[in-house]
N, C-alpha and C positions, 0 to 999 in steps of 0.2 A: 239650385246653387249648392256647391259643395263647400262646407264653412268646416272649422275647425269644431270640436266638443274639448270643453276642458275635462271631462273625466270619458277615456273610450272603454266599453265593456270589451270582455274576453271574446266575448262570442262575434263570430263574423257578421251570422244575419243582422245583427244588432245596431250595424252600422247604417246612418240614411241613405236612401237612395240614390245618385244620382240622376239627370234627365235621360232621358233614353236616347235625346237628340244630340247630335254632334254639334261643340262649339262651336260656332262658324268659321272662328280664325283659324283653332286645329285643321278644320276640314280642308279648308286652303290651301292648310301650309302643306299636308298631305297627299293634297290631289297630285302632283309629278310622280309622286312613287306609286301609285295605283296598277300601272303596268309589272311593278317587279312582284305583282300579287296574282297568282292567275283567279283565283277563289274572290268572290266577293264574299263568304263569308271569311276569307283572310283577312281581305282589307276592312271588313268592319272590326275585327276583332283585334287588327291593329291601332284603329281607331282608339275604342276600347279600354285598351292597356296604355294609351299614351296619356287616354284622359285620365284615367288613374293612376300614372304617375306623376302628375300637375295636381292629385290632391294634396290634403296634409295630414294623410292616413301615416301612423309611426312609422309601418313595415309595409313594404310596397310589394308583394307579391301576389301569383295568383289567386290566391284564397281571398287574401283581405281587398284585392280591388275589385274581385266578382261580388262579394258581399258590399262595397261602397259603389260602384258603378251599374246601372239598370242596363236592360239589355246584353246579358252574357254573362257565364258561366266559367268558374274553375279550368273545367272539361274544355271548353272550348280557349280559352287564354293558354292554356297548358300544349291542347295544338297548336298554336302559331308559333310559341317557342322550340317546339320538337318537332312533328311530323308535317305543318302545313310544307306545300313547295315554295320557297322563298330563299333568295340565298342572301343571308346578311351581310359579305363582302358585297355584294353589288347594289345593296342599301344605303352601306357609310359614301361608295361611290357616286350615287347618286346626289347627294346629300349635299358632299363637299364637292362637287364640279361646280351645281347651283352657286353653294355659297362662295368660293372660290371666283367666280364671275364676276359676284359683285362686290368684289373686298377691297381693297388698298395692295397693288404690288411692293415689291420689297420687304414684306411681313420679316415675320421670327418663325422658326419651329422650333421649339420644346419639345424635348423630349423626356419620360422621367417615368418612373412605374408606381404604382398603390397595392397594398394589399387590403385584403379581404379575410378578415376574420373566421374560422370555422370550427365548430364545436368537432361534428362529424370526420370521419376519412375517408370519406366514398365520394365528394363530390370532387369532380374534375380538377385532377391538379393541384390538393390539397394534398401539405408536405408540411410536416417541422421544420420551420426555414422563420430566419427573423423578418419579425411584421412590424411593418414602421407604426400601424393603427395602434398596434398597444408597445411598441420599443422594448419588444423582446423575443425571443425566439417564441413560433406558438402556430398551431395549426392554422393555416391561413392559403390562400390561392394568392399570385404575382401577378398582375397584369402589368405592360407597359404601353403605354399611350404616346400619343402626337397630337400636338396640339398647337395651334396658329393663332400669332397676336401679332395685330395691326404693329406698325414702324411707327410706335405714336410717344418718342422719348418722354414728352411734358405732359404726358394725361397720366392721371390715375385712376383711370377707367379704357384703359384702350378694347378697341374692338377684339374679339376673342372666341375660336368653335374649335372642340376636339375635329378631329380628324379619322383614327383607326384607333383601336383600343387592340390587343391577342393578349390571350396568358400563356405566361410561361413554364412550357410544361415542365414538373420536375426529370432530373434523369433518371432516378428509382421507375417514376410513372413511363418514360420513356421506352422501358426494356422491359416493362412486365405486360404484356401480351393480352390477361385474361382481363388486367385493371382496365386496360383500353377496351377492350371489347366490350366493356361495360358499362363505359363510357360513353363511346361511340365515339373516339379518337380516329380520325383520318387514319388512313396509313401513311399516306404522305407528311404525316404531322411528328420531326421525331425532334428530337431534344435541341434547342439550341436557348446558345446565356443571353441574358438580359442585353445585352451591348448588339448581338444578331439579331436581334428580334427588332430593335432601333434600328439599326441600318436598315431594314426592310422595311418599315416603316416611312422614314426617307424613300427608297425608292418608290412607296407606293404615294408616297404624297406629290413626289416629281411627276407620276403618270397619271394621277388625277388632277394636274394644274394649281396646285395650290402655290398663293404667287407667295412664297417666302424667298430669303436673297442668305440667311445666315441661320445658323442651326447652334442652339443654344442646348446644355446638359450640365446637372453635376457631376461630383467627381468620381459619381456610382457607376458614370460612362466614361469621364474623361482618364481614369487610372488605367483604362485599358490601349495599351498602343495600338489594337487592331481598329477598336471602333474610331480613333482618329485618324488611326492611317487610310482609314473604310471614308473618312469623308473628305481627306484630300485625297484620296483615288476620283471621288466622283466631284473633285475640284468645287467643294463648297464651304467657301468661312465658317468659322467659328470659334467660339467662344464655351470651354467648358471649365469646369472645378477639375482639381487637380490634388492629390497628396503631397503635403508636406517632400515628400521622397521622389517627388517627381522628377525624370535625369534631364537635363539640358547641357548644352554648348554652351561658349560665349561666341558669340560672333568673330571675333578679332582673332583667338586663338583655334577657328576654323580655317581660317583666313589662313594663317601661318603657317597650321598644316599642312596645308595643300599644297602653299607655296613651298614650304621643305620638302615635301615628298617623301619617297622611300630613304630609311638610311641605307648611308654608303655601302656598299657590298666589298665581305671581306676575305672572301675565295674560299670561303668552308662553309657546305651544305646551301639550303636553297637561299637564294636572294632575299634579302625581308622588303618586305613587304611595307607599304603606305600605312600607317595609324592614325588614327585617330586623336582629334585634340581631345584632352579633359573633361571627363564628365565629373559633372556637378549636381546636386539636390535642389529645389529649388528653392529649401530653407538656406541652404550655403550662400547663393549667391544674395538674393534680396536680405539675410540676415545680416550682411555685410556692407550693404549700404548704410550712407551717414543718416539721421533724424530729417537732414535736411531734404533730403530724397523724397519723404512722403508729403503728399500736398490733399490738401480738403475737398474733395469733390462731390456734390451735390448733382444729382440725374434726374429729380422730377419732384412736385410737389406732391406729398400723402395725405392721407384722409387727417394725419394728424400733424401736419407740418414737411417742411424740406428735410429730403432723404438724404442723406450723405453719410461720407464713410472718408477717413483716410486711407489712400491709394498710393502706390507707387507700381512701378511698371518700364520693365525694360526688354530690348531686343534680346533675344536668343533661341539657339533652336532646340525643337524636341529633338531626345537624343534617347538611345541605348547604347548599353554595351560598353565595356570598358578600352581602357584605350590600351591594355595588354596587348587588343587582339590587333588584326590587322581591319582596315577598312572595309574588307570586302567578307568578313567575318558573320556568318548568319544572327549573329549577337548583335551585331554592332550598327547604328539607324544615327543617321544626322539627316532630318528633317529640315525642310524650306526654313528661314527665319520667321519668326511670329512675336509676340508680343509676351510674356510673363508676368502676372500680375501678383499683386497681394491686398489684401485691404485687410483696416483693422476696426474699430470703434472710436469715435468720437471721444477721446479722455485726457484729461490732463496727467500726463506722464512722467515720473519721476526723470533726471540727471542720469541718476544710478538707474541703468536699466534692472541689474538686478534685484532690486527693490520689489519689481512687480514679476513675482509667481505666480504661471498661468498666464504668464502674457503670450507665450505661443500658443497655447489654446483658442486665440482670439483671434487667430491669422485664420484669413480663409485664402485659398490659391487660386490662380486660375490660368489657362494657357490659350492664345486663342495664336488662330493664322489668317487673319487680317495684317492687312498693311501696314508700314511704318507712317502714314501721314492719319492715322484714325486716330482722333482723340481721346483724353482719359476721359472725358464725361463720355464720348461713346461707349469706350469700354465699359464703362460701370452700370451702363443703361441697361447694353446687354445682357452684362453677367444677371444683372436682378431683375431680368425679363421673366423670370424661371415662377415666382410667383402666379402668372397668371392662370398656369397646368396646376399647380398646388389648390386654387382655390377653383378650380373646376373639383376636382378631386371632394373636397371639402362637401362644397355644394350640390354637386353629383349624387355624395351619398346622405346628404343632409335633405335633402328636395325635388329628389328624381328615381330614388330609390337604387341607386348603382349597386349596392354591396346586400341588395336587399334576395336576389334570387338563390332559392331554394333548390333549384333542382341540379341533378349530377350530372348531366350531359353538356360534351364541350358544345354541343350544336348550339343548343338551351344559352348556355352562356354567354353565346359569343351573338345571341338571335339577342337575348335580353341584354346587352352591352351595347349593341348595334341599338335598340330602341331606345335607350336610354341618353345616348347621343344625338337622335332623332328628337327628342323632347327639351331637350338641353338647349341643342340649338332652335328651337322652338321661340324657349323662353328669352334669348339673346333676340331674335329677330322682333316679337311681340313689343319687347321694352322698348327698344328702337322707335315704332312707332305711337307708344307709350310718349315719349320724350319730344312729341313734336315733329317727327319727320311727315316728310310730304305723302298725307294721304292719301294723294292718288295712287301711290305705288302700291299702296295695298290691295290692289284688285292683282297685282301677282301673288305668286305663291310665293316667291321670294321678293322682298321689295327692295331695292337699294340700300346698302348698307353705306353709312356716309361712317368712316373709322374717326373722325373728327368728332363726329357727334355721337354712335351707339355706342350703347354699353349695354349690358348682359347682368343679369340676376344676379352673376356672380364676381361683378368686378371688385365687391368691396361688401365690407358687415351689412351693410345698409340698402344694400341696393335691391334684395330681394321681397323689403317688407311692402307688403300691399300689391305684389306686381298680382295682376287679373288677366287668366285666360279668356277674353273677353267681358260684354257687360256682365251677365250673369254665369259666367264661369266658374273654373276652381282656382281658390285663392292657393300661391303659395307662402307660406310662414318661414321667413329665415332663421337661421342659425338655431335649427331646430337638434335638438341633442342626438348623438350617433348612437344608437344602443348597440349592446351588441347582440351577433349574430344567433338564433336561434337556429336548433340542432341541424346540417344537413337530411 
């Protein structure tokens, strides 16, 4: 049984053993992906490092869980992340078809990135670039992830599994040749922003079946008009954050333009051209609404009471480009109608608005292209769906050891990112029948997910203490402290 030590020595051997024998429930959940292993000692050794990532070892890499786990070596966990043949795209695939199957249609995807701390500049994709882990610029690696939560508005526990994780490679890393080759960077692999790397991740979840209906982001994606325009291209609602300075239409004086058209031509030089109605920010228009405009809306009950927020929310469309130009102006974008949101905090608010300083600081934004007959509690559910990818995140690197690998190869990275979603969703499916689900379905390797009733390690503070990789398995310990990253 692998149990926690309240004081762990320096030294690796020093840690106890674990069994040499595979959990029975890992082994299970494992048996589908055996074929994407040709080596059986791959697949033990993936074994292996999953069990050792289900301990409550601080730092999860290969040193410390060849020294905690019996049966394997350094040498050997260090191949499966680098040289075994395995390919970890067709891992996560494997993984999320399964879980996919038995989910709830109509889901969320999330989408959203985490960084990873790093002392070192050698490891893959490590760049001076602001890291949300410490909220300041600082050597660190990007990833952006996708992630799938059950259409569960009134739970605060809805059902929940990553999907695809990539890092984003820097453009410095992109263009220097000898960095990559030392790396071991694809050559097909070259620079794209945070906003590309989401879109493809969308498409890669559309080809692996994952049943989501509405694709949910902040405003780290929503500021950019390609990555929205990228998902009314492929005709999929949503709901993202937005900047204060976000441009919009109003409906009505779209309307009017149209219907005015070109002005009159007045026989000197070319015809002018059709314009565009008034852009707006989206502080402009919602700041201009009366008090009475905002209403209390409430989207789910929390671990610590009913959620809610003041909301207000009206028609208009994404827009660029000013209305100098002509319509047909490569500047200039009027978008389908969609929704404009704003919400603020729960407070008793002065008369005199000016009284409260900092009260734009409290607005958050948001844009979506859903329908005109969706509700404000829909709206609000979705926008604050986004927490579910944050406390993967959290949890990830709190009890799965995501931010824990050591090594510089993007293979490495992307092999131990891919396992660590493998165990993640492990610990999501175990709890489930933790919780009472119908034991018989645990003779699959995936058992029925009912989104009514799982939840996952990481739905909430509380939800990870006690959970057991079987009877005598490895215990995972919640809201274990993030330390940081030791040297690459």
């Amino acid at each position: 049984m692998l149990v926690g030590m309240d004081e762990r020595p320096n030294i690796p051997d020093a840690v106890p053993k674990a069994s040499r024998d595979p959990l029975p429930e890992v082994a299970r959940f494992l048996k589908p992906f055996a074929p994407l292993f040709r080596r059986a000692q791959s697949r033990h050794s993936l074994e292996r490092y999953i069990t050792g990532l289900l301990t409550d070892l601080d730092r999860k890499n290969c040193d410390t869980i060849s020294a905690a786990v019996a049966g394997t070596s350094t040498e050997r966990l260090q191949h499966l992340l680098t040289d075994a043949d395995w390919d970890s795209l067709k891992l996560d695939g494997a993984r999320v078809r399964s879980l996919s199957a038995k989910s709830p249609e109509g889901g969320i995807l999330v989408l959203d990135d985490t960084s990873l701390p790093k002392q070192g500049k050698s490891s893959v994709g490590v760049a001076r670039q602001y890291c949300g882990a410490l909220g300041k610029r600082a050597n660190c690696q990007v990833v952006v992830s996708a992630q799938y939560v059950a259409n569960e508005p009134e739970s605060s526990r809805p059902l929940h599994w990553p999907v695809n994780a990539q890092l984003c490679l820097p453009e410095e890393w992109a263009k220097d040749r000898e960095r990559r080759e030392r790396a071991h960077v694809p050559e097909e692999v070259h620079f794209r922003s945070k906003p590309q790397i989401a879109l493809s991740l969308v498409d890669l979840s559309r080809e692996w079946g994952v049943p989501f209906g509405v694709v949910v982001a902040d405003s780290g994606y929503g500021k950019y008009p390609m990555f929205l325009g990228g998902l009314e291209q492929r005709e999929l609602p949503y709901v993202c954050g937005v900047e204060s300075t976000f441009g919009v239409r109003q409906p009505e004086e779209v309307r009017a333009a149209k219907e005015a058209g070109a002005p009159p031509y007045r026989g000197r030089g070319q015809p002018p051209k059709e314009r565009p109605a008034p852009l707006y920010t989206a502080r402009e228009v919602l700041g201009s609404l009366p008090e009475q405009a905002w209403r209390t809306v409430a989207w789910r009950e929390g671990t610590k009471g009913t959620l809610s927020k003041q909301i207000v929310a009206v028609r208009a469309h994404r827009a660029t480009g000013s209305d100098r130009h002509s319509t047909t102006h490569e500047r200039v974008l009027t978008a389908e109608e969609g929704w404009l949101i704003a919400e603020r905090p729960l407070v008793v608010r002065s008369k005199n608005r000016e009284d409260l300083p900092g009260e734009e600081e409290e607005l958050k934004y948001y844009y979506s292209s859903l329908g005109a007959d969706v509700s404000l509690e829909r709206l609000a559910a979705l926008a604050h769906s986004r927490w579910a990818i944050e406390q993967f995140y959290e949890d990830a690197k709190g009890e799965c050891g995501l931010g824990d690998y050591q090594g510089r190869r993007w293979d490495g990275l992307h092999r131990h990112l891919a396992v660590v979603m493998v165990a993640y969703s492990f610990l999501m499916v175990h709890s489930s029948w933790v919780l009472g689900q119908d034991r018989s379905s645990e003779e699959e390797s995936f058992p029925p997910l009912s989104g009514g009733q799982a939840r996952d390690a990481a739905s909430d503070s509380q939800a990870g203490t006690g959970v057991v990789a079987g009877g005598s398995g490895g215990v995972v310990h919640p809201n274990r402290e993030d330390k940081n990253l030791s040297p690459s």
